[in-house]
C-alpha positions in Angstrom: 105.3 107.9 99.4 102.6 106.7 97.0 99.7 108.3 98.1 100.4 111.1 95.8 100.3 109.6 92.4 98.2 107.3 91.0 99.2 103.6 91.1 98.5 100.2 89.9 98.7 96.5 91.8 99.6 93.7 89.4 95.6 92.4 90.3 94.3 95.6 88.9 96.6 94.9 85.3 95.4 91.5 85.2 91.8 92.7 85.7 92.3 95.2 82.8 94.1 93.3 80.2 91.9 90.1 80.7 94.6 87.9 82.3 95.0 85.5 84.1 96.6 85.6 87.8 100.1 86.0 87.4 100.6 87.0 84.0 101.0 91.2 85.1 103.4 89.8 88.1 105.7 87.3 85.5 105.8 90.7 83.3 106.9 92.8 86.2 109.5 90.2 86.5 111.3 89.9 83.1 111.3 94.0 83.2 112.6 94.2 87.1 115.7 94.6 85.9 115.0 97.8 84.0 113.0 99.2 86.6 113.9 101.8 89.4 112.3 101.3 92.8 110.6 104.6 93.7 110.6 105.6 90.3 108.9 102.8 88.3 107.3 100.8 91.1 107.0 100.8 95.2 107.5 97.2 97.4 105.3 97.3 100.0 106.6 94.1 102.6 104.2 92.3 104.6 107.0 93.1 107.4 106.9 97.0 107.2 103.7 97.6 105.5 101.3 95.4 106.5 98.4 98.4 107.2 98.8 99.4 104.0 98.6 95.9 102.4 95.9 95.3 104.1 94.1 98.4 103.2 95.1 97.3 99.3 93.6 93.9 99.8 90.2 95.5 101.6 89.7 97.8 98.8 90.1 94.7 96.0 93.2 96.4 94.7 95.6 93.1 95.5 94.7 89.2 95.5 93.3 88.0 99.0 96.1 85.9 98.9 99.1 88.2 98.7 101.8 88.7 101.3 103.9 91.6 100.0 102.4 93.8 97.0 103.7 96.1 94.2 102.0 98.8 93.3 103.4 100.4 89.7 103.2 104.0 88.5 102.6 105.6 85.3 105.9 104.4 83.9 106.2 101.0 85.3 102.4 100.6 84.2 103.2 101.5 81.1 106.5 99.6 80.2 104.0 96.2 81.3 101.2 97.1 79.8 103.5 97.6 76.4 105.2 94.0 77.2 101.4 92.1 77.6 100.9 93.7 74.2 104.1 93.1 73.0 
């Protein structure tokens, strides 16, 4: 699935752009719509992925506090980086 391509957690936005905790997530929300799971983005559940969650949140790559994470690609990094800078 996504260990093939390079991907992004919503933390690791925040981190780059300077924001504060939430702002990459509430972008990643008004563009949802537009997105393409698979293509844009991957869900990882706390139900079906927890070992990978957990190797995300051991690695720093998603808040301590997350249940479920989404990790973006190149595209869906892009389209919210673009919105932040909008």
């Amino acid at each position: 699935m996504i260990k093939a391509e390079k991907t992004w957690s919503l933390k690791e936005i925040d981190e780059a752009n300077g924001s504060t905790k939430g702002t990459a997530f509430l972008a990643f929300k008004q563009l949802k719509d537009g997105f393409d799971e698979g293509r844009d983005f991957y869900y990882l559940s706390a139900e079906q992925d927890h070992r990978e969650i957990e190797r995300l949140r051991t690695a720093g790559r998603i808040y301590a506090s997350s249940v479920n994470a989404v990790l973006l690609t190149e595209s869906g990094y892009n389209a919210v980086v673009d919105f932040l800078e909008g």
